[in-house]
LUMZA-397610 format. One line per field, with one value per atom (N, C-alpha, C, O, CB): residue number from 0; residue in three letters; atom name; x, y, z negated. Coordinates in nm, 2 decimals, m for minus. Glycine has a CB too. Example, Ala and Ser with C-alpha at 12.3 -4.5 7.8 and 13.67 -1.06 7.14 Angstrom:
<ronus>
i (0; 0; 0; 0; 0; 1; 1; 1; 1; 1)
aa (Ala; Ala; Ala; Ala; Ala; Ser; Ser; Ser; Ser; Ser)
at (N; CA; C; O; CB; N; CA; C; O; CB)
u (1.32; 1.23; 1.32; 1.42; 1.13; 1.28; 1.37; 1.29; 1.34; 1.41)
v (m0.57; m0.45; m0.33; m0.33; m0.45; m0.22; m0.11; 0.00; 0.11; m0.06)
w (m0.78; m0.78; m0.78; m0.85; m0.90; m0.71; m0.71; m0.79; m0.80; m0.57)
</ronus>
This chain:
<ronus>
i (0; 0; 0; 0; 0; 1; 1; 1; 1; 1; 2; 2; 2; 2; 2; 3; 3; 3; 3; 3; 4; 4; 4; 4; 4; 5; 5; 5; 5; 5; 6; 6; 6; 6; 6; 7; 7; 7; 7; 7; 8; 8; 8; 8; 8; 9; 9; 9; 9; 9; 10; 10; 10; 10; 10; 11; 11; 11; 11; 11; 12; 12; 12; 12; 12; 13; 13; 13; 13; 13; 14; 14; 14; 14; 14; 15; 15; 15; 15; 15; 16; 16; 16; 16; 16; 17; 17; 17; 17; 17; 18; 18; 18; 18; 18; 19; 19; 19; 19; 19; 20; 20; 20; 20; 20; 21; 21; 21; 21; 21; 22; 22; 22; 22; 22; 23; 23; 23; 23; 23; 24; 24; 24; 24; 24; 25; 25; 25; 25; 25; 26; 26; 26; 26; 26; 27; 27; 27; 27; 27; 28; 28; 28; 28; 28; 29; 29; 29; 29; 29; 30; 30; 30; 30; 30; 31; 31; 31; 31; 31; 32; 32; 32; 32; 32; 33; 33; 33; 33; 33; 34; 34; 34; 34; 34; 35; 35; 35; 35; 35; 36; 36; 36; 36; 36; 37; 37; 37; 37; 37; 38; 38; 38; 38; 38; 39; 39; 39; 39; 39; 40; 40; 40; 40; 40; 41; 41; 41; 41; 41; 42; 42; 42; 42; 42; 43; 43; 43; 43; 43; 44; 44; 44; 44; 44; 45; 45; 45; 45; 45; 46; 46; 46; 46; 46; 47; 47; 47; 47; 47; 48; 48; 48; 48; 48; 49; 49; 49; 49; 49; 50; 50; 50; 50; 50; 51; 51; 51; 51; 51; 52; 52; 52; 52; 52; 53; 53; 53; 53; 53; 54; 54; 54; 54; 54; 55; 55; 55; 55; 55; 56; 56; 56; 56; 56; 57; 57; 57; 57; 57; 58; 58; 58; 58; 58; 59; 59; 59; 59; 59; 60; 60; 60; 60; 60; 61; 61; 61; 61; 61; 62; 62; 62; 62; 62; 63; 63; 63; 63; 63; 64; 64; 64; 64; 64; 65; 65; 65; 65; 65; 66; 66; 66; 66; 66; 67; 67; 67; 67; 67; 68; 68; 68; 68; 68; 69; 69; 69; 69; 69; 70; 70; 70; 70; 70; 71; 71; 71; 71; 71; 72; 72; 72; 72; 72; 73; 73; 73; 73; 73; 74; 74; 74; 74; 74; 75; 75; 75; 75; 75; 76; 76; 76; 76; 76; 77; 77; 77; 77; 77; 78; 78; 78; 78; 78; 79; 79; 79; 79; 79; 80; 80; 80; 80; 80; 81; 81; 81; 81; 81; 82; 82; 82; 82; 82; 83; 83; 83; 83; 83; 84; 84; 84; 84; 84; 85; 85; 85; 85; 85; 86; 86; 86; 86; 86; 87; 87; 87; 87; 87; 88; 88; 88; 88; 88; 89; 89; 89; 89; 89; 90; 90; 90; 90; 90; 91; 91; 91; 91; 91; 92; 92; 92; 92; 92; 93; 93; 93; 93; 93; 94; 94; 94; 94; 94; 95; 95; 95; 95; 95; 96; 96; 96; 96; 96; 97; 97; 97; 97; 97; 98; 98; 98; 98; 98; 99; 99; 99; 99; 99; 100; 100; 100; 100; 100; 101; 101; 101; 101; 101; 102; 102; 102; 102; 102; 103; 103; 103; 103; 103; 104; 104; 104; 104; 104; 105; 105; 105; 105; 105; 106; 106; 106; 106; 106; 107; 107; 107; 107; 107; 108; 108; 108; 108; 108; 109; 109; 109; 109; 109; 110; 110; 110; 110; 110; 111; 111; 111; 111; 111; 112; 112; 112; 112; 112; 113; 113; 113; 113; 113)
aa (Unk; Unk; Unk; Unk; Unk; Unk; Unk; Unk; Unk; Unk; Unk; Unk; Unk; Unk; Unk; Unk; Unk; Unk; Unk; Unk; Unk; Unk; Unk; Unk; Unk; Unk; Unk; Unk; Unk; Unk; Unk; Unk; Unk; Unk; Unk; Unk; Unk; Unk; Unk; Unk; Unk; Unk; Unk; Unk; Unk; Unk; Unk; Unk; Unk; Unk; Unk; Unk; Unk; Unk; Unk; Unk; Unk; Unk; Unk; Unk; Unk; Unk; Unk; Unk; Unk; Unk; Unk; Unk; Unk; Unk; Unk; Unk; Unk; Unk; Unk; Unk; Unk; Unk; Unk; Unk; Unk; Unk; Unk; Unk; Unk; Unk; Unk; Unk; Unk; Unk; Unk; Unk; Unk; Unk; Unk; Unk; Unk; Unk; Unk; Unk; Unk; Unk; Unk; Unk; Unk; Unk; Unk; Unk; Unk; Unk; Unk; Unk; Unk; Unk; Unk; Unk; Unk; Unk; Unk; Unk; Unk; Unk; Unk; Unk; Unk; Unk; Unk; Unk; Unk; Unk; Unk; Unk; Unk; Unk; Unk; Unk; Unk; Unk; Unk; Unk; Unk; Unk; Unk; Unk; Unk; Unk; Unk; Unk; Unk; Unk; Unk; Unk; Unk; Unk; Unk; Unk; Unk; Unk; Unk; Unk; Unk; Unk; Unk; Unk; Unk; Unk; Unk; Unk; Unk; Unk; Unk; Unk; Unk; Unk; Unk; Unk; Unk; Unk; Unk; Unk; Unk; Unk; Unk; Unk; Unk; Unk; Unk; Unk; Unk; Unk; Unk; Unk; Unk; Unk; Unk; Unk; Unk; Unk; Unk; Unk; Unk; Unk; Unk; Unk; Unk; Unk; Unk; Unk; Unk; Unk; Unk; Unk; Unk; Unk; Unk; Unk; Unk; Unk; Unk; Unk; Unk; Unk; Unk; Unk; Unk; Unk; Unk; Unk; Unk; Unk; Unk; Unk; Unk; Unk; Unk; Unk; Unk; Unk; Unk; Unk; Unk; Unk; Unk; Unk; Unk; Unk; Unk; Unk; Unk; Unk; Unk; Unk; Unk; Unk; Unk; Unk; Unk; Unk; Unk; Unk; Unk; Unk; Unk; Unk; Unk; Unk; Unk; Unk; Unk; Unk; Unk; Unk; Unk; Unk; Unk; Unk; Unk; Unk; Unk; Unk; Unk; Unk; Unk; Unk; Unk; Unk; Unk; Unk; Unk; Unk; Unk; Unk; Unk; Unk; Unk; Unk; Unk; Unk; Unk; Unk; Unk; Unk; Unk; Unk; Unk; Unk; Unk; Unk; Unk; Unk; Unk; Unk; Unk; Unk; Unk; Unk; Unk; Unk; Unk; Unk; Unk; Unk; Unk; Unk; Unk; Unk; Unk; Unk; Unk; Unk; Unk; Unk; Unk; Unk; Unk; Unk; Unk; Unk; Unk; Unk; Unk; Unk; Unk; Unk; Unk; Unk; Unk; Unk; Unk; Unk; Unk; Unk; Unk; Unk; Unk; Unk; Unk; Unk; Unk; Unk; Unk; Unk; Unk; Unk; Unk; Unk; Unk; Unk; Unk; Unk; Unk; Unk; Unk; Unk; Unk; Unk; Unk; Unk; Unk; Unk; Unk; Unk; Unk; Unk; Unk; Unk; Unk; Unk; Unk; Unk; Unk; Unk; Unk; Unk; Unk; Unk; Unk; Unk; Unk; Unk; Unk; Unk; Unk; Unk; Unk; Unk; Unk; Unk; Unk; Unk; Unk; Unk; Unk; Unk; Unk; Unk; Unk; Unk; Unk; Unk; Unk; Unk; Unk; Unk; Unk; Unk; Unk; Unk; Unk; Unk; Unk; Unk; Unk; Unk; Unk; Unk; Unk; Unk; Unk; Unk; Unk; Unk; Unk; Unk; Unk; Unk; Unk; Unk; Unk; Unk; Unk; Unk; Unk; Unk; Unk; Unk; Unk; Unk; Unk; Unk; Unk; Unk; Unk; Unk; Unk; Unk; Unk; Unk; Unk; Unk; Unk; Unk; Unk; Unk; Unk; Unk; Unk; Unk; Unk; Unk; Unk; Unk; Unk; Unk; Unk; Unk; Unk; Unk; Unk; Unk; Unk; Unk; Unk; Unk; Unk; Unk; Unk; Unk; Unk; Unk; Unk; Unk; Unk; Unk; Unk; Unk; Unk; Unk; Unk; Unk; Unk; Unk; Unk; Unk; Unk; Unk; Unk; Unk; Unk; Unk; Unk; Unk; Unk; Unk; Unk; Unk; Unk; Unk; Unk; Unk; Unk; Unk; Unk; Unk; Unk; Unk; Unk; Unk; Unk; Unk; Unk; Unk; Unk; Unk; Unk; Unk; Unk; Unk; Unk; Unk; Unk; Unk; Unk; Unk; Unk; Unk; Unk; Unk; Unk; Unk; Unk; Unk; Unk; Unk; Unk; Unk; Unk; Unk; Unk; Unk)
at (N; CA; C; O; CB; N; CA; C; O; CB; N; CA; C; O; CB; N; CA; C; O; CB; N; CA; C; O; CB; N; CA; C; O; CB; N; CA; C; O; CB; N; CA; C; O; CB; N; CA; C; O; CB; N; CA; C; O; CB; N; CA; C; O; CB; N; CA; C; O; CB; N; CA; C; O; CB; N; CA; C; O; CB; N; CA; C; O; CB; N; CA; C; O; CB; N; CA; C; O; CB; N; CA; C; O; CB; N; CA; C; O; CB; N; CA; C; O; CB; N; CA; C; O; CB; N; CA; C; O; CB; N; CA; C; O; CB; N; CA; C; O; CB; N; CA; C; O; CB; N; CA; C; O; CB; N; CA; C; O; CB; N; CA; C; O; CB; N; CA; C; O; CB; N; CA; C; O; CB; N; CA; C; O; CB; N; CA; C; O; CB; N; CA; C; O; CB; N; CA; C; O; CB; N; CA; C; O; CB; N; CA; C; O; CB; N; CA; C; O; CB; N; CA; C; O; CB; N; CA; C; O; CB; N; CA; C; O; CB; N; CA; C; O; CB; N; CA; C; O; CB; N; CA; C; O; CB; N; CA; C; O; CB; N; CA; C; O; CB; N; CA; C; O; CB; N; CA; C; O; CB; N; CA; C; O; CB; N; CA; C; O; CB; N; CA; C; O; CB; N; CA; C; O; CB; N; CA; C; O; CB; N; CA; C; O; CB; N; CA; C; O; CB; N; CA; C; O; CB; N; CA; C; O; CB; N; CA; C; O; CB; N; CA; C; O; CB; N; CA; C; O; CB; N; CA; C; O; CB; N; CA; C; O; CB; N; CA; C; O; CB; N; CA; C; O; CB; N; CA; C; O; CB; N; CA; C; O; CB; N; CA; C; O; CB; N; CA; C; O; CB; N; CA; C; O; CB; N; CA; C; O; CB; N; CA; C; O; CB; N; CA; C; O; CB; N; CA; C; O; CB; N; CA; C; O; CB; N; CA; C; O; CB; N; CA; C; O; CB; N; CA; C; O; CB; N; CA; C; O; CB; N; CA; C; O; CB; N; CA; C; O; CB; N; CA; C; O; CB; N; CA; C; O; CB; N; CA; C; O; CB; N; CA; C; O; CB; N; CA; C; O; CB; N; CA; C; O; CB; N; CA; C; O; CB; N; CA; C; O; CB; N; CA; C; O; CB; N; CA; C; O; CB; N; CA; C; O; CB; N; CA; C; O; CB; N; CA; C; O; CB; N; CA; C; O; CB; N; CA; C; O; CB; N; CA; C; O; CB; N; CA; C; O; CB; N; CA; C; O; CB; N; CA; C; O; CB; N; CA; C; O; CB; N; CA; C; O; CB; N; CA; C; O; CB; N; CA; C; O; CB; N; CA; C; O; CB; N; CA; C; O; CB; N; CA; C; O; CB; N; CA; C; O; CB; N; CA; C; O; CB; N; CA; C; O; CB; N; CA; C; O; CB; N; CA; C; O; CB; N; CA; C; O; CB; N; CA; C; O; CB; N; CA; C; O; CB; N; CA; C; O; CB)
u (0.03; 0.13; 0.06; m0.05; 0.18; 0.14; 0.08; 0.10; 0.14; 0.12; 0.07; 0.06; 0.15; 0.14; m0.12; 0.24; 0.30; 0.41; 0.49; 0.32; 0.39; 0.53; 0.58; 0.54; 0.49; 0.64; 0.72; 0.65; 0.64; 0.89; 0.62; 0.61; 0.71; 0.74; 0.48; 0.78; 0.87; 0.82; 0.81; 1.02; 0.77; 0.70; 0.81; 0.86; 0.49; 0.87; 0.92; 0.80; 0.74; 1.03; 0.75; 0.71; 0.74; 0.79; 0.59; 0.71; 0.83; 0.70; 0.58; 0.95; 0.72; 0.61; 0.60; 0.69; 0.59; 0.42; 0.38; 0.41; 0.42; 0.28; 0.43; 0.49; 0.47; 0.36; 0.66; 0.56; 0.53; 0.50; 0.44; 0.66; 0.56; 0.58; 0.56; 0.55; 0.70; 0.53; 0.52; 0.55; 0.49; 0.40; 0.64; 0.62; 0.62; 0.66; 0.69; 0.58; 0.57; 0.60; 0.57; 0.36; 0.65; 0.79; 0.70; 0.65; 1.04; 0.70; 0.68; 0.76; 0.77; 0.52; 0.82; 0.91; 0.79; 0.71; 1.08; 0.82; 0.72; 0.88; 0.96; 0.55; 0.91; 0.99; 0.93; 0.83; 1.08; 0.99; 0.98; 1.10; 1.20; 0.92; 1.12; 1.26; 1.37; 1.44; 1.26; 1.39; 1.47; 1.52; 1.63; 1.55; 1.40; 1.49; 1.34; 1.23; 1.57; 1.38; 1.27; 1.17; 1.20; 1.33; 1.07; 0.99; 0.88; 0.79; 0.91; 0.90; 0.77; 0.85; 0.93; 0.53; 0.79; 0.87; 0.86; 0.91; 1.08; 0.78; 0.68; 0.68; 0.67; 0.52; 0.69; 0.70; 0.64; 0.67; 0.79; 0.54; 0.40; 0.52; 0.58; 0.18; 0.50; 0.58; 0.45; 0.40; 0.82; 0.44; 0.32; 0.36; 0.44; 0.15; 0.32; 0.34; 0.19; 0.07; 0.39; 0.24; 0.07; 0.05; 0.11; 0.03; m0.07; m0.14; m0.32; m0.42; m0.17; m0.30; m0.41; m0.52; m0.51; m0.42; m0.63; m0.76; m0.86; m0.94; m0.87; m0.83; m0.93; m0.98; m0.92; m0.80; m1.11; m1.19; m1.14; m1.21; m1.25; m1.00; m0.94; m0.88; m0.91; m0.83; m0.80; m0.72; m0.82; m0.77; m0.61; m0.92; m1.03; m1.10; m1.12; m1.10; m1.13; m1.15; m1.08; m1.11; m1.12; m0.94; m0.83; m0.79; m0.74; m0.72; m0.80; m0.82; m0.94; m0.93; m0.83; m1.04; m1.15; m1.11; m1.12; m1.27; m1.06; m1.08; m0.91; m0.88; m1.16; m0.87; m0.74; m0.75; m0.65; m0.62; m0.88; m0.87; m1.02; m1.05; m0.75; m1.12; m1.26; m1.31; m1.27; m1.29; m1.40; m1.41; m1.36; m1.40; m1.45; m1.24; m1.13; m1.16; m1.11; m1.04; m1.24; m1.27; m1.34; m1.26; m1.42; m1.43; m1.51; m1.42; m1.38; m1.61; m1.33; m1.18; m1.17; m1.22; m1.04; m1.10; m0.99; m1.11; m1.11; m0.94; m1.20; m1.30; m1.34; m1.32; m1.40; m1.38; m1.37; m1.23; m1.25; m1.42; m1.12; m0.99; m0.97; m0.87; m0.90; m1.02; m0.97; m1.03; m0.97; m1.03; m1.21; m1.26; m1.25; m1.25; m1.38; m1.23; m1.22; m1.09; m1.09; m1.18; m0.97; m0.86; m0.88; m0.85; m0.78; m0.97; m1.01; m1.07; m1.03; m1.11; m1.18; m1.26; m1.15; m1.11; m1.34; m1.08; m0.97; m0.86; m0.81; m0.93; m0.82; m0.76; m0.83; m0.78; m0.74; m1.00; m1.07; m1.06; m1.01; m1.18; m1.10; m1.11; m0.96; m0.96; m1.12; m0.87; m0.71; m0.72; m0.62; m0.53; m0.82; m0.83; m0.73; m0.71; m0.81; m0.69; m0.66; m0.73; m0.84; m0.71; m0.64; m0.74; m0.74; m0.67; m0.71; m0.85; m0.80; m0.72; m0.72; m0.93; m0.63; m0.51; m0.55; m0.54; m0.31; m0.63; m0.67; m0.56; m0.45; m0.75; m0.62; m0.46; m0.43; m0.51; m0.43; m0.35; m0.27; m0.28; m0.25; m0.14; m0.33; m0.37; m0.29; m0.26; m0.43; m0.26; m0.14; m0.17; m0.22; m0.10; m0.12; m0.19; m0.12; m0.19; m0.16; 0.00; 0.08; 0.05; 0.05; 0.21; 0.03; m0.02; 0.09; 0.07; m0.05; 0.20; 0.29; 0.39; 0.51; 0.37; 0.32; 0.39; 0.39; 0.31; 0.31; 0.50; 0.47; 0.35; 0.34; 0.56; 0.23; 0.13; m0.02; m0.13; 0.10; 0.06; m0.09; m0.12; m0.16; m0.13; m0.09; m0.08; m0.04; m0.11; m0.16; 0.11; 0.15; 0.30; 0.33; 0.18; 0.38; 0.44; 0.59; 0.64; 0.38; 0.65; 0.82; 0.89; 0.87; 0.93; 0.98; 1.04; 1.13; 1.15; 1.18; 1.14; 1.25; 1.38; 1.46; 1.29; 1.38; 1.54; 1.62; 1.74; 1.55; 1.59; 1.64; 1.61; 1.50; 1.67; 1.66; 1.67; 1.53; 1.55; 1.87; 1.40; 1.31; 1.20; 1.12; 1.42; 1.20; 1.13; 1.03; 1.05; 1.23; 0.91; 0.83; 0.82; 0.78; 0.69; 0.87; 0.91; 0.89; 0.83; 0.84; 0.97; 0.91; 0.80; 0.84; 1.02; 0.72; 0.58; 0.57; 0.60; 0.44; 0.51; 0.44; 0.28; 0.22; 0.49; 0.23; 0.11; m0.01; m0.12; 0.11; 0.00; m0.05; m0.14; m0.09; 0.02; m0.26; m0.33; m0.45; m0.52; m0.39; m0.43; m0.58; m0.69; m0.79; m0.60)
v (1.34; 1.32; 1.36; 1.31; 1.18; 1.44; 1.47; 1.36; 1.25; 1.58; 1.39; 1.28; 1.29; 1.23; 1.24; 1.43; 1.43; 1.36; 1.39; 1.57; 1.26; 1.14; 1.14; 1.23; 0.97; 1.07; 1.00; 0.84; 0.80; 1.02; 0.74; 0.62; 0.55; 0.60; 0.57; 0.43; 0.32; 0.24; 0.19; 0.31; 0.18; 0.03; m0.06; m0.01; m0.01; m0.21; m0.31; m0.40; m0.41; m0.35; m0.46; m0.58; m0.71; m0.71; m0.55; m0.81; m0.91; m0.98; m0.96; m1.08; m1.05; m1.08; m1.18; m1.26; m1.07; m1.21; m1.34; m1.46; m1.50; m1.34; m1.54; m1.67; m1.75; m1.73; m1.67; m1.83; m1.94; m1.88; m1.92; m2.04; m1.74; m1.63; m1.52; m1.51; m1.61; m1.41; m1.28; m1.19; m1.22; m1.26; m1.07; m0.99; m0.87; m0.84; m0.99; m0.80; m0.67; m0.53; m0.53; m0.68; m0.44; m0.35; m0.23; m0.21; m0.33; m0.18; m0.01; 0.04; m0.02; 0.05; 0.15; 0.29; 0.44; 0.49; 0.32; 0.49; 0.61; 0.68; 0.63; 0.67; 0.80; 0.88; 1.04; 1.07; 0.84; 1.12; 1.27; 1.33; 1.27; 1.29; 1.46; 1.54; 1.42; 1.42; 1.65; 1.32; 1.26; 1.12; 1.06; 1.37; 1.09; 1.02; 0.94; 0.99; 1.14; 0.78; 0.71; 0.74; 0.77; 0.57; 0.71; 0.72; 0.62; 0.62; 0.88; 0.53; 0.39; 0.31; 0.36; 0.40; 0.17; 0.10; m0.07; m0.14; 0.17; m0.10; m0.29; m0.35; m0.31; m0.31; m0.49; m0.58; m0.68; m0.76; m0.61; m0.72; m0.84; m0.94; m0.91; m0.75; m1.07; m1.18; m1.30; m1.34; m1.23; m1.33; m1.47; m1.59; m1.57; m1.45; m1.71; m1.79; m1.83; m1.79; m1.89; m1.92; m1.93; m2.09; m2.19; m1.85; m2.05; m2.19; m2.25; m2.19; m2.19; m2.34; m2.38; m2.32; m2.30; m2.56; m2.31; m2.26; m2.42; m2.49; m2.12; m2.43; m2.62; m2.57; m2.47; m2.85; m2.63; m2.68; m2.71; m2.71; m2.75; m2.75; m2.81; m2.65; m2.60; m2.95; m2.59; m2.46; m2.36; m2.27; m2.41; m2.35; m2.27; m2.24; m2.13; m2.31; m2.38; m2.44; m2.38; m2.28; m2.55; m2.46; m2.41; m2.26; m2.21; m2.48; m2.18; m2.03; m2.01; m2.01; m1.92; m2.01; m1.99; m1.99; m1.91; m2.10; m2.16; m2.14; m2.09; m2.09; m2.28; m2.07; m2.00; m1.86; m1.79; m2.05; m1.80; m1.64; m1.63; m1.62; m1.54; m1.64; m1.65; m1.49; m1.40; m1.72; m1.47; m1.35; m1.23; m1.12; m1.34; m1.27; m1.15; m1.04; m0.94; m1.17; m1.04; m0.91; m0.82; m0.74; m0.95; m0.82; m0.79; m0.74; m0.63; m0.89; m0.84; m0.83; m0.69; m0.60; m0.94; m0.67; m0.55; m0.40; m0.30; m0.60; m0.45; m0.36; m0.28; m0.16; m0.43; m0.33; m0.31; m0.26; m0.18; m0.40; m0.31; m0.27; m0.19; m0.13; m0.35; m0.12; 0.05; 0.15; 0.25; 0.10; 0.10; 0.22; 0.24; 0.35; 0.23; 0.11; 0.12; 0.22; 0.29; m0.07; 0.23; 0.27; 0.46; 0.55; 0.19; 0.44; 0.59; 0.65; 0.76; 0.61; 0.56; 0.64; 0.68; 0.79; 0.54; 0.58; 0.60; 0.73; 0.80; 0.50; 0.74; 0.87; 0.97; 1.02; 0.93; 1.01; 1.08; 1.12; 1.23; 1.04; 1.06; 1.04; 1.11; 1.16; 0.86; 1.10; 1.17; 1.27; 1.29; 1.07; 1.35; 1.45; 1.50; 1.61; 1.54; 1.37; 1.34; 1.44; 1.47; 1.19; 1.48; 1.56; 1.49; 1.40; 1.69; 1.57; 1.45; 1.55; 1.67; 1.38; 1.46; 1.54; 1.47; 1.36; 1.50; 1.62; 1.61; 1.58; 1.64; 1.74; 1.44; 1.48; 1.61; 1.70; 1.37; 1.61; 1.74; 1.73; 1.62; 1.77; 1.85; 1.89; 1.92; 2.04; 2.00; 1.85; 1.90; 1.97; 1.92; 1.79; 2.12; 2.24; 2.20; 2.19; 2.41; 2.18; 2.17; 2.02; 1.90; 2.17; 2.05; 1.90; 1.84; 1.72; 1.89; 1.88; 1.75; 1.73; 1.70; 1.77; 1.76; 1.66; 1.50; 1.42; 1.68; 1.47; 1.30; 1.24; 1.12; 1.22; 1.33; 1.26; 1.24; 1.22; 1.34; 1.27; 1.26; 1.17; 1.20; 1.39; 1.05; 0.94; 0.89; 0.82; 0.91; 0.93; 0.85; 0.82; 0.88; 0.97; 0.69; 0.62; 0.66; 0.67; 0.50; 0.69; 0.71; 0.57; 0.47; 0.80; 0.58; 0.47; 0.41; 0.47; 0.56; 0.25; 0.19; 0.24; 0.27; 0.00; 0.25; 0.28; 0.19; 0.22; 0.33; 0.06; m0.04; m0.16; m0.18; m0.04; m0.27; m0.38; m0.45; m0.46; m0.46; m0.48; m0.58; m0.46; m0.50; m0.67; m0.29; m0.17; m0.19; m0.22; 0.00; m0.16; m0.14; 0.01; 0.04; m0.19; 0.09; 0.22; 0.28; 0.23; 0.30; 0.44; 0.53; 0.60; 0.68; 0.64; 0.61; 0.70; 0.76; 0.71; 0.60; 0.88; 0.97; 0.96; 1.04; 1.14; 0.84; 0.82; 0.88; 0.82; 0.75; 1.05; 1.09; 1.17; 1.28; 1.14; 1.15; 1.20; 1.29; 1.26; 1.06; 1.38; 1.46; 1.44; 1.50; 1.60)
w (m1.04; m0.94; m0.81; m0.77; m0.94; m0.73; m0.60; m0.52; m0.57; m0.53; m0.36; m0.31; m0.14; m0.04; m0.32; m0.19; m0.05; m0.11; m0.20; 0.05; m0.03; 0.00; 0.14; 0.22; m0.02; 0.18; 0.28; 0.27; 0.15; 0.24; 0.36; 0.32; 0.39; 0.49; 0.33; 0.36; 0.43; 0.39; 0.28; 0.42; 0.58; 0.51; 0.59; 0.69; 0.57; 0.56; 0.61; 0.60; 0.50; 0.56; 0.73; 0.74; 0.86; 0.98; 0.73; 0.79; 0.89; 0.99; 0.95; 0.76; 1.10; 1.16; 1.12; 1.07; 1.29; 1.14; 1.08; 1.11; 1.23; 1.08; 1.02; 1.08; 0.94; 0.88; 1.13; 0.90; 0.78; 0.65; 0.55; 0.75; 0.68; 0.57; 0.60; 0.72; 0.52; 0.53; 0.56; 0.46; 0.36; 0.61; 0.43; 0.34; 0.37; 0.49; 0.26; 0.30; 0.36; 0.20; 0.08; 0.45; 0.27; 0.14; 0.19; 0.30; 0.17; 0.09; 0.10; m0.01; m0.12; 0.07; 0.02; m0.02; m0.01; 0.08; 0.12; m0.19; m0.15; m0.16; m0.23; m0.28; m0.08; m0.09; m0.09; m0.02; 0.00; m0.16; m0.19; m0.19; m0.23; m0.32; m0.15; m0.17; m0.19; m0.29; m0.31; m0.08; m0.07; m0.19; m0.20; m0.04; m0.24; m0.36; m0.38; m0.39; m0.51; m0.39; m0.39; m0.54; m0.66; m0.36; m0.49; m0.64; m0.66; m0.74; m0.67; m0.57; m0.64; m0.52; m0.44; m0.63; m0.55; m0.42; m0.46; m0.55; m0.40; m0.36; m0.38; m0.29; m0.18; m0.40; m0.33; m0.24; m0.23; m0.31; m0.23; m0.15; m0.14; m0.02; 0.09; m0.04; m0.12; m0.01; m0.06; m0.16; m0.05; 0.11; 0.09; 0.16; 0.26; 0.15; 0.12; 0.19; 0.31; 0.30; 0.09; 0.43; 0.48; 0.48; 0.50; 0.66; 0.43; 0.41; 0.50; 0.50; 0.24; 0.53; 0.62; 0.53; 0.40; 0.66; 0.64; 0.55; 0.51; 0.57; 0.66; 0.42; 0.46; 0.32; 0.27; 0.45; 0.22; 0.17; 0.08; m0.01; 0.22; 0.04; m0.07; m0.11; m0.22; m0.04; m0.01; m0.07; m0.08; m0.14; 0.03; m0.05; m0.06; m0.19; m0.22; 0.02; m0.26; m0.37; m0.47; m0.54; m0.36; m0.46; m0.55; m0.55; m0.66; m0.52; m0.43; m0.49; m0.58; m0.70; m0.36; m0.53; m0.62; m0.80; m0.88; m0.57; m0.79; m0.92; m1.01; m1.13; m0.96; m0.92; m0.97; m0.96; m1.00; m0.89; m0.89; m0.91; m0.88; m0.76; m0.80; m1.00; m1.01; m0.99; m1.06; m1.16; m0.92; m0.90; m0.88; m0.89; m0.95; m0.83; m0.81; m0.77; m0.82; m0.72; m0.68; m0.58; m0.73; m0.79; m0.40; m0.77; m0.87; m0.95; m0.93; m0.93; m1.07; m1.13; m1.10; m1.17; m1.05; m0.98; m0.91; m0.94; m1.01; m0.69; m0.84; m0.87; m1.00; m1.01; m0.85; m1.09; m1.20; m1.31; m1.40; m1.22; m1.29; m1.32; m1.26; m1.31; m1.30; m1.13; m1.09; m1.17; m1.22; m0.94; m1.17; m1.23; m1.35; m1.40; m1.22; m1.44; m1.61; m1.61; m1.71; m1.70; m1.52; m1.53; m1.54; m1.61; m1.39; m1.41; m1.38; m1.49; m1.53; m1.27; m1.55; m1.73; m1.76; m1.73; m1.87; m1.84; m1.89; m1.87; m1.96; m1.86; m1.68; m1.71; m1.79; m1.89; m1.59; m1.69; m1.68; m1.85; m1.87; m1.60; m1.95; m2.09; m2.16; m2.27; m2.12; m2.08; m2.14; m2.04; m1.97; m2.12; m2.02; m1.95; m1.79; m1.74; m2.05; m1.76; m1.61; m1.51; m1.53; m1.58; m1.37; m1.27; m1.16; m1.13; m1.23; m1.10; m0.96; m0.89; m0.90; m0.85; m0.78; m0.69; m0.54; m0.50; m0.74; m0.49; m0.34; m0.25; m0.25; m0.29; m0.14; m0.06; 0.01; 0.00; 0.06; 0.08; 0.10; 0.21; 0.26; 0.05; 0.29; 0.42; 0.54; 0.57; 0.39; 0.60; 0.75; 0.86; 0.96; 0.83; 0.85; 0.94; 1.07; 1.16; 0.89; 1.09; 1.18; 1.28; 1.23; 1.10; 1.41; 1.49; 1.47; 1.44; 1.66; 1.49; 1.52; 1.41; 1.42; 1.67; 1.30; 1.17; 1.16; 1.21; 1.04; 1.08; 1.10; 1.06; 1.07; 1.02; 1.01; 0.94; 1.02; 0.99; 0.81; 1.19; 1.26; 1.36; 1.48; 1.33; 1.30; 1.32; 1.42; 1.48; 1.30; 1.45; 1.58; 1.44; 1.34; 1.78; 1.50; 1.44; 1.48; 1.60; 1.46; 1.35; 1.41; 1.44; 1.38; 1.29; 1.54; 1.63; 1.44; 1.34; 1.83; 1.48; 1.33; 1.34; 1.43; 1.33; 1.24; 1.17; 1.15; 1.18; 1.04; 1.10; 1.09; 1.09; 1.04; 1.03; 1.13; 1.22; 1.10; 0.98; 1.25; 1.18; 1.08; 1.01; 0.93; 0.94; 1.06; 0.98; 1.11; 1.23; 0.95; 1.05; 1.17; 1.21; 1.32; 1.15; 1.11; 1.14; 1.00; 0.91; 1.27; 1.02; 0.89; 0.92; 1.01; 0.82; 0.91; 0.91; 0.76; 0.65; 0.94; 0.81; 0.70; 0.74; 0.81; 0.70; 0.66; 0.64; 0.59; 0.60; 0.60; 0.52; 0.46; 0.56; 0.57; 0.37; 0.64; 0.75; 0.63; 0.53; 0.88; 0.71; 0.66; 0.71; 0.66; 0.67)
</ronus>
């Protein structure tokens, strides 16, 4: 899968809660699309704790769950797909941010910067 998308991100400002949506879009028609909603919690000694042992080593976890993933393509003869290069200055991908579309979007950007 290549990697020129469109991205739509929603995120809400921080407060008791936060979530935050991304939309990958291509030739007009969504094609992945997630949503991270958290709650916020004081940082104290007790909750600190209880992450630990409710997600032991995580960072490591993830770490390792990318690259085992990558053998794995690599192994089903998988390629890699360079991102894609923007010749043009004033495409959406050169990092200035398009104004929201809708009420709570922080805008649509094409995040894909060379």
């Amino acid at each position: 899968m290549t990697m020129d998308f469109d991205y739509h991100w929603q995120i809400t400002p921080p407060g008791r809660t936060l979530s935050v949506h991304i939309e990958n879009w291509r030739t007009g028609h969504r094609a992945f699309e997630a949503t991270l909603s958290l709650q916020r919690r004081p940082i104290t000694s007790r909750n600190l704790a209880a992450a630990l042992v409710r997600h032991p080593l995580m960072t490591a976890r993830v770490f390792l769950a990318i690259y085992w993933q990558a053998v794995r393509l690599w192994w089903r003869g998988a390629t890699f797909q360079p991102h894609p290069k923007h010749t043009d200055a004033a495409s959406p991908g050169n990092g200035e941010q398009a104004p929201p579309e809708r009420v709570g979007d922080i805008g649509k950007t094409d995040t894909s910067i060379s």
